[in-house]
PDB file of N, CA, C and O in Angstrom:
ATOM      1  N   UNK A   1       0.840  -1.208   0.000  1.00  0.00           N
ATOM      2  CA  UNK A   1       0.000   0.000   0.000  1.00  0.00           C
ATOM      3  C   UNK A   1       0.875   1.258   0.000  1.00  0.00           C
ATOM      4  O   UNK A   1       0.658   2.127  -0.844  1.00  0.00           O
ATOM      5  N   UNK A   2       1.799   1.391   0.854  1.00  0.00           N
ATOM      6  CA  UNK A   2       2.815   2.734   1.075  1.00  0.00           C
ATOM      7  C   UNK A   2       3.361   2.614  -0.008  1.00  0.00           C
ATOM      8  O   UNK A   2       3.255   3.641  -0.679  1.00  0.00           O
ATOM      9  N   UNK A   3       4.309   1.219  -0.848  1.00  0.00           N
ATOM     10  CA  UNK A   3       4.972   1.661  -1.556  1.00  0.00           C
ATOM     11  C   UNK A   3       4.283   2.005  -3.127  1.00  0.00           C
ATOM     12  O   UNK A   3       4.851   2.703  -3.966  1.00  0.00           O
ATOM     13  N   UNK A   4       2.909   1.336  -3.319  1.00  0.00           N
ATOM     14  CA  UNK A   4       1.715   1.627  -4.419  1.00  0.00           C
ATOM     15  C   UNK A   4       1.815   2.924  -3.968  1.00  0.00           C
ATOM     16  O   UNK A   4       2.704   3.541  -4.555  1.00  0.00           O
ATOM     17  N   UNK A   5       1.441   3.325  -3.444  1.00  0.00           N
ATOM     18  CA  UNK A   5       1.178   4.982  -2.761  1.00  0.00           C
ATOM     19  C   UNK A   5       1.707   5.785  -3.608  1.00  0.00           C
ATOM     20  O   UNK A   5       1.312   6.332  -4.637  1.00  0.00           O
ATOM     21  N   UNK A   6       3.035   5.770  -2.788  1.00  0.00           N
ATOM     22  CA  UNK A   6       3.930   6.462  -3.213  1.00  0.00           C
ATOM     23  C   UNK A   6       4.528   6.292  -4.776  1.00  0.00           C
ATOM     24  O   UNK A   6       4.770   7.387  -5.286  1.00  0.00           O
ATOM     25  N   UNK A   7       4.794   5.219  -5.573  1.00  0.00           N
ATOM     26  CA  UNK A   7       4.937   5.200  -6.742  1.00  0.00           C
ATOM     27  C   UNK A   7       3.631   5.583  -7.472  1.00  0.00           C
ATOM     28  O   UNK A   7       3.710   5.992  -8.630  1.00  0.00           O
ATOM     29  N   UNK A   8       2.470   5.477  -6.875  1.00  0.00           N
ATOM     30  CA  UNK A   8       0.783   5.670  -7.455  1.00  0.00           C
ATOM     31  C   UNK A   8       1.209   6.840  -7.413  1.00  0.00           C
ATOM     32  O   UNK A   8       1.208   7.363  -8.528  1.00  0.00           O
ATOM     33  N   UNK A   9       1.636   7.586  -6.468  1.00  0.00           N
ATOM     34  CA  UNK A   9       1.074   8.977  -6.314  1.00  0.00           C
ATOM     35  C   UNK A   9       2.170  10.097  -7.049  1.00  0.00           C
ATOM     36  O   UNK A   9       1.809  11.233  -7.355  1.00  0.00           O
ATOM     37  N   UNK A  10       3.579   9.573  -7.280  1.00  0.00           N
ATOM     38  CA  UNK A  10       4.002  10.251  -7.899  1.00  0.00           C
ATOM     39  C   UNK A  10       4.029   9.980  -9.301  1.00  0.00           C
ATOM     40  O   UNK A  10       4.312  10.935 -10.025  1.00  0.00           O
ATOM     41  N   UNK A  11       3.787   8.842  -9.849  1.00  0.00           N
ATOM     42  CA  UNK A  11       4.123   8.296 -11.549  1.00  0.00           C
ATOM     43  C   UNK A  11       2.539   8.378 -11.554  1.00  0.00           C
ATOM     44  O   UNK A  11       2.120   8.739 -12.654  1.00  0.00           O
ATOM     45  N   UNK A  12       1.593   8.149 -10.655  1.00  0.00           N
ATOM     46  CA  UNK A  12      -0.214   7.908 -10.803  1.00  0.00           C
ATOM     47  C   UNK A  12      -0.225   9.579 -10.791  1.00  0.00           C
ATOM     48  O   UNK A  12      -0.562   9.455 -11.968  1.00  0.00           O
ATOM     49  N   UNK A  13      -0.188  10.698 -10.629  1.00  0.00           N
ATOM     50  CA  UNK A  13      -0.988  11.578 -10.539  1.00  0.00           C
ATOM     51  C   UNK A  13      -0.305  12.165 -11.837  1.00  0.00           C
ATOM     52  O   UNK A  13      -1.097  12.702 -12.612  1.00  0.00           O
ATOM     53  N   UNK A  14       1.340  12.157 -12.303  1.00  0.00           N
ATOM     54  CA  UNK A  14       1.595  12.489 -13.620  1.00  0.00           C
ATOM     55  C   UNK A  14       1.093  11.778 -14.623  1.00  0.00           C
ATOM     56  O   UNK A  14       0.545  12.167 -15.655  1.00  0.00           O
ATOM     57  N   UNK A  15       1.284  10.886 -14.306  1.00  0.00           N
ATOM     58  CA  UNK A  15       0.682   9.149 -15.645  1.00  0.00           C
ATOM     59  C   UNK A  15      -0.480   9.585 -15.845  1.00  0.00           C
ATOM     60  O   UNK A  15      -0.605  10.292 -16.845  1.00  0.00           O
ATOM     61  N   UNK A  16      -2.105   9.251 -14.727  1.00  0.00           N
ATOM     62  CA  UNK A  16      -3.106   9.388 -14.792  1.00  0.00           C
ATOM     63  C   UNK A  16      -3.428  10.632 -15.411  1.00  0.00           C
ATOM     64  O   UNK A  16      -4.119  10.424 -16.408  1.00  0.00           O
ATOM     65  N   UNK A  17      -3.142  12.168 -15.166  1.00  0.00           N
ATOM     66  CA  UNK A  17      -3.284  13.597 -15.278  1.00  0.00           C
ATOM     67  C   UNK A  17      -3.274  12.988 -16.634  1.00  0.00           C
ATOM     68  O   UNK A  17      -4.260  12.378 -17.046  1.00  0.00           O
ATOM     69  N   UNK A  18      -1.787  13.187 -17.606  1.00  0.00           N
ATOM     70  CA  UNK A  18      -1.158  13.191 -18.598  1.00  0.00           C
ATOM     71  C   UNK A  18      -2.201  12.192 -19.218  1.00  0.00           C
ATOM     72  O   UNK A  18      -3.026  12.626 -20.022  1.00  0.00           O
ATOM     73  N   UNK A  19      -2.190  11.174 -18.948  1.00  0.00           N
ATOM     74  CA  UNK A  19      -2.668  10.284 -19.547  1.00  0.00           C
ATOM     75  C   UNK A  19      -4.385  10.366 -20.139  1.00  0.00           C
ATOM     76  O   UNK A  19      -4.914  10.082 -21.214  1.00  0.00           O
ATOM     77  N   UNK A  20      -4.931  10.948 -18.717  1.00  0.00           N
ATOM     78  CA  UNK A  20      -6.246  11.185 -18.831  1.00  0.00           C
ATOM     79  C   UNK A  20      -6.648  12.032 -20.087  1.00  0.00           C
ATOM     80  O   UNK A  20      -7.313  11.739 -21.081  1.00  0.00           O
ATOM     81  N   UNK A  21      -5.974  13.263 -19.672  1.00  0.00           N
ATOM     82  CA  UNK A  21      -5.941  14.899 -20.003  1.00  0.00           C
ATOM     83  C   UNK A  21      -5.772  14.288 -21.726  1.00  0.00           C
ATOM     84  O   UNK A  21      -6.575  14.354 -22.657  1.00  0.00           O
ATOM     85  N   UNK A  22      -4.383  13.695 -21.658  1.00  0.00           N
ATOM     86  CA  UNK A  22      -4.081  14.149 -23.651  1.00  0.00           C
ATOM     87  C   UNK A  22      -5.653  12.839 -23.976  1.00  0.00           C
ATOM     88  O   UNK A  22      -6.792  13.163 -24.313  1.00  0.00           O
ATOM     89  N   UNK A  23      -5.258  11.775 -23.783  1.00  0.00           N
ATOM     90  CA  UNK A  23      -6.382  10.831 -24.492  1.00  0.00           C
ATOM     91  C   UNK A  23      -7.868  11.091 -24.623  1.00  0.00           C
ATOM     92  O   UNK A  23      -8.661  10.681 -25.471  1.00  0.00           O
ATOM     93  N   UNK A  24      -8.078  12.019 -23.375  1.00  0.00           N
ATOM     94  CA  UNK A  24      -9.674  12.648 -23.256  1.00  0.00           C
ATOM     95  C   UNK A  24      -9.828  13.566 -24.390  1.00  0.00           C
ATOM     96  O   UNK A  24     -10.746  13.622 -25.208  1.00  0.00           O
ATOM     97  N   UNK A  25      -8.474  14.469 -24.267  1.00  0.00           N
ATOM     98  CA  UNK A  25      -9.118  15.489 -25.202  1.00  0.00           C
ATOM     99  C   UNK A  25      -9.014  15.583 -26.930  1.00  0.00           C
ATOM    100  O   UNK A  25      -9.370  16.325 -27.845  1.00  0.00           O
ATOM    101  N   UNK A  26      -8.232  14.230 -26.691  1.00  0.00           N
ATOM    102  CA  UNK A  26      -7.255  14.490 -28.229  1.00  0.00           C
ATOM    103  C   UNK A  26      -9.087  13.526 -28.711  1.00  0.00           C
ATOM    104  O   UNK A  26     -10.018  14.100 -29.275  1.00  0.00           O
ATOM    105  N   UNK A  27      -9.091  12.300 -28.346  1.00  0.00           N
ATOM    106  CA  UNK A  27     -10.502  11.861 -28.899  1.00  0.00           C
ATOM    107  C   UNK A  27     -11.699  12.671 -28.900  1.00  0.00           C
ATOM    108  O   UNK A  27     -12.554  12.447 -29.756  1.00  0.00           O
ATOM    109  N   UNK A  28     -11.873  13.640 -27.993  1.00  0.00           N
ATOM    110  CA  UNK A  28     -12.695  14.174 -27.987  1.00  0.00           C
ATOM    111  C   UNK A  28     -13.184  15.387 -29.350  1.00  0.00           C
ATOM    112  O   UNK A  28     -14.171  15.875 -29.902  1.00  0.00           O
ATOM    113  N   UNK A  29     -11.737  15.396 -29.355  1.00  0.00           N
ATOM    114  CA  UNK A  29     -11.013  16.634 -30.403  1.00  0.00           C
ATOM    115  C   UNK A  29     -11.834  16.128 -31.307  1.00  0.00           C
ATOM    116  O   UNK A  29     -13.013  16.267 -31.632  1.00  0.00           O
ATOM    117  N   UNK A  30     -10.910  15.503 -31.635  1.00  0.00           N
ATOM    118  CA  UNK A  30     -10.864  14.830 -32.796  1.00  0.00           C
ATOM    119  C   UNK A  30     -12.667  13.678 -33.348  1.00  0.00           C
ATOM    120  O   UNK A  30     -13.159  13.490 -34.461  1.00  0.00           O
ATOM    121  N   UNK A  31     -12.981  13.333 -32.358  1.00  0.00           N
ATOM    122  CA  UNK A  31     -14.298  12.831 -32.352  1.00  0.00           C
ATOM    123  C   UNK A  31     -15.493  14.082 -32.547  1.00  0.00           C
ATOM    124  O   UNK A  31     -16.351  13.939 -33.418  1.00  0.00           O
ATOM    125  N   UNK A  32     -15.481  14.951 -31.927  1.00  0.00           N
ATOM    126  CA  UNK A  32     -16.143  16.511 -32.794  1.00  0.00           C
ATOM    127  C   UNK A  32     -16.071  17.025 -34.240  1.00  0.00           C
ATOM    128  O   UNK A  32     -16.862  17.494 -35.059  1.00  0.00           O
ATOM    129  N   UNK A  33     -14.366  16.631 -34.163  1.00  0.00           N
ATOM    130  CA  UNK A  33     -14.384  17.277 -35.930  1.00  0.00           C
ATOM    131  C   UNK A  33     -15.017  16.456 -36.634  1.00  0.00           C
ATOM    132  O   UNK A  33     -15.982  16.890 -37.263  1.00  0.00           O
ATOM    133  N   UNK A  34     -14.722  15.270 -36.722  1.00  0.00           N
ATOM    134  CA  UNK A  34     -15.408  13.727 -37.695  1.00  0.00           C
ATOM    135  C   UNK A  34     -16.998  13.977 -37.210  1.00  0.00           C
ATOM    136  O   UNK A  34     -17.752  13.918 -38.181  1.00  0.00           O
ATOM    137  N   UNK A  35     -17.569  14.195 -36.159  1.00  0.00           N
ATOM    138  CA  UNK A  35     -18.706  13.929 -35.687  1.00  0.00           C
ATOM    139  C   UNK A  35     -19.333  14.754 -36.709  1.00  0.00           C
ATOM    140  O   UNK A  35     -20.034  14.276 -37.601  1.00  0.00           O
ATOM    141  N   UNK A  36     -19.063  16.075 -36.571  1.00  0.00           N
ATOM    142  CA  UNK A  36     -19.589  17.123 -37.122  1.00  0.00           C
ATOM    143  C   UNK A  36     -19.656  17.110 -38.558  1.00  0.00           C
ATOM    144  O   UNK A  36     -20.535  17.775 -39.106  1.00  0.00           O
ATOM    145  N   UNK A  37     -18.577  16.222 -39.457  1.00  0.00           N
ATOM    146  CA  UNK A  37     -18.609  16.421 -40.896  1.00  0.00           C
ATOM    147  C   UNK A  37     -19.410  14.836 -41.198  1.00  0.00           C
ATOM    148  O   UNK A  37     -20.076  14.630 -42.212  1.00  0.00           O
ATOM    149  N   UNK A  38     -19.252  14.101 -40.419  1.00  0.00           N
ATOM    150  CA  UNK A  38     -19.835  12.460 -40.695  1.00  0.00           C
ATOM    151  C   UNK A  38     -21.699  13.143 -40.205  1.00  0.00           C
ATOM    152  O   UNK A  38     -22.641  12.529 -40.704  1.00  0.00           O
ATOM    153  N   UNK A  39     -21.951  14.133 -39.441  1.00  0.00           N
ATOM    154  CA  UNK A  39     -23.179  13.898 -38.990  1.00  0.00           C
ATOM    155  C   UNK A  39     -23.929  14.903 -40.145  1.00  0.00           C
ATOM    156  O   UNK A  39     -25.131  14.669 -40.274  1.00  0.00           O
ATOM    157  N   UNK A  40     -23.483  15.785 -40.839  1.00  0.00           N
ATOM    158  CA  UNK A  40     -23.379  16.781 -41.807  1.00  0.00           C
ATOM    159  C   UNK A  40     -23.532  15.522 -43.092  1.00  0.00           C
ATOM    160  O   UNK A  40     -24.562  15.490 -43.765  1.00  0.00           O
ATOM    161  N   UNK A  41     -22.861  14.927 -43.234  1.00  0.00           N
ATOM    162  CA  UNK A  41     -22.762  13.813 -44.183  1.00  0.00           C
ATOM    163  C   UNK A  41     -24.042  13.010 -44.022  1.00  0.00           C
ATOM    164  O   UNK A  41     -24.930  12.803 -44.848  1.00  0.00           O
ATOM    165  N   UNK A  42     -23.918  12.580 -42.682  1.00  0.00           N
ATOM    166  CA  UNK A  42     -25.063  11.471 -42.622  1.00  0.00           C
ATOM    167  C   UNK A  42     -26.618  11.754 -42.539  1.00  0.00           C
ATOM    168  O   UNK A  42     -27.731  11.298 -42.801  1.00  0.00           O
ATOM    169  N   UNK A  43     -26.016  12.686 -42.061  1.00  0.00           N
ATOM    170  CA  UNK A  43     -27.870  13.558 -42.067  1.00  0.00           C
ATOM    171  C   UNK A  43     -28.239  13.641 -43.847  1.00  0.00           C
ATOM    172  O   UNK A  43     -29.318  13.520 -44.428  1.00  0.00           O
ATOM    173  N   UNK A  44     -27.240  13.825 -44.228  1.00  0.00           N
ATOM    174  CA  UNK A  44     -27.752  14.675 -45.697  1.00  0.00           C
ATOM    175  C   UNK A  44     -28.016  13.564 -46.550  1.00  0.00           C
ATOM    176  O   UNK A  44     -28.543  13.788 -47.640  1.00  0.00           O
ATOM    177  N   UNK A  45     -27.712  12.333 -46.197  1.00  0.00           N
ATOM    178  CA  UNK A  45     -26.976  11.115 -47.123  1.00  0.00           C
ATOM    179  C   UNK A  45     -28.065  10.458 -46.558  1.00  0.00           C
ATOM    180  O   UNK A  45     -29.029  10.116 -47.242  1.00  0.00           O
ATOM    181  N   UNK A  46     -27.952  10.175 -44.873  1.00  0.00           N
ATOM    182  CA  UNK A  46     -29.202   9.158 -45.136  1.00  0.00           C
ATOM    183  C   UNK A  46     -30.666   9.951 -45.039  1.00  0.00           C
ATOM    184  O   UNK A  46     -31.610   9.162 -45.075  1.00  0.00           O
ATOM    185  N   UNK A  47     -30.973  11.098 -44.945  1.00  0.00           N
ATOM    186  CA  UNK A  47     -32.281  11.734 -44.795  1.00  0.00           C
ATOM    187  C   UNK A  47     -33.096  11.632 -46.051  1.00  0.00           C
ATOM    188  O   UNK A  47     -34.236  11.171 -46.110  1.00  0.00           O
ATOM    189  N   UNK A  48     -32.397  12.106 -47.042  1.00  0.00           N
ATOM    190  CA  UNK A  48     -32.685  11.971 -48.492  1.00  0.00           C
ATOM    191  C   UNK A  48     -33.039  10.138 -48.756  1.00  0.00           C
ATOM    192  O   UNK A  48     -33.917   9.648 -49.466  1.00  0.00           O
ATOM    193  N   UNK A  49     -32.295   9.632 -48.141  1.00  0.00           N
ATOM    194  CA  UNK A  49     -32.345   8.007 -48.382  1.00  0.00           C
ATOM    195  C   UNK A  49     -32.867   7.522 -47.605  1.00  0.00           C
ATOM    196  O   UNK A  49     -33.350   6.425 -47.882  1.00  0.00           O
ATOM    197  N   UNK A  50     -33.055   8.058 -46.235  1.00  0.00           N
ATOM    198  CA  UNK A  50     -34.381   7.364 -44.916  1.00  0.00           C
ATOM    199  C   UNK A  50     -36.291   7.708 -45.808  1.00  0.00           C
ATOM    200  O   UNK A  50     -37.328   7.057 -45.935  1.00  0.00           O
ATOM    201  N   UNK A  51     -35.700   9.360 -46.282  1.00  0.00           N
ATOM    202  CA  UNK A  51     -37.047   9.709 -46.664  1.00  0.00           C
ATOM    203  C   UNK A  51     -37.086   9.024 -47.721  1.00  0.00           C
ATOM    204  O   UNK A  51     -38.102   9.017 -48.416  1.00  0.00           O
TER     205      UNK A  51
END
C-alpha cells in the first residue's frame, strides 16, 4: 500500500493527469471534428435516403 502509494502517487498523478488529459481530449477533439462532418454527411446522405 505505502509503496503503491507512493509510486501511485508520484508516476499515478503524472501518468493518470497526462494520460487522462491528452487521451480525453485528443478523442474528444478529434471525435467533434469527424462527428460534425460524418453527422453533416449522414444527415444529408441518409435523410434523403431514410425519406
Amino acid at each position: 500500500m505505502k509503496s503503491a502509494a507512493r509510486d501511485g502517487d508520484k508516476e499515478g498523478d503524472d501518468g493518470d493527469s497526462a494520460r487522462s488529459a491528452l487521451p480525453v481530449e485528443v478523442p474528444m477533439a478529434q471525435t467533434l471534428r469527424p462527428t460534425t462532418d460524418n453527422r453533416t454527411h449522414t444527415i444529408d446522405v441518409q435523410g434523403p435516403h431514410t425519406a
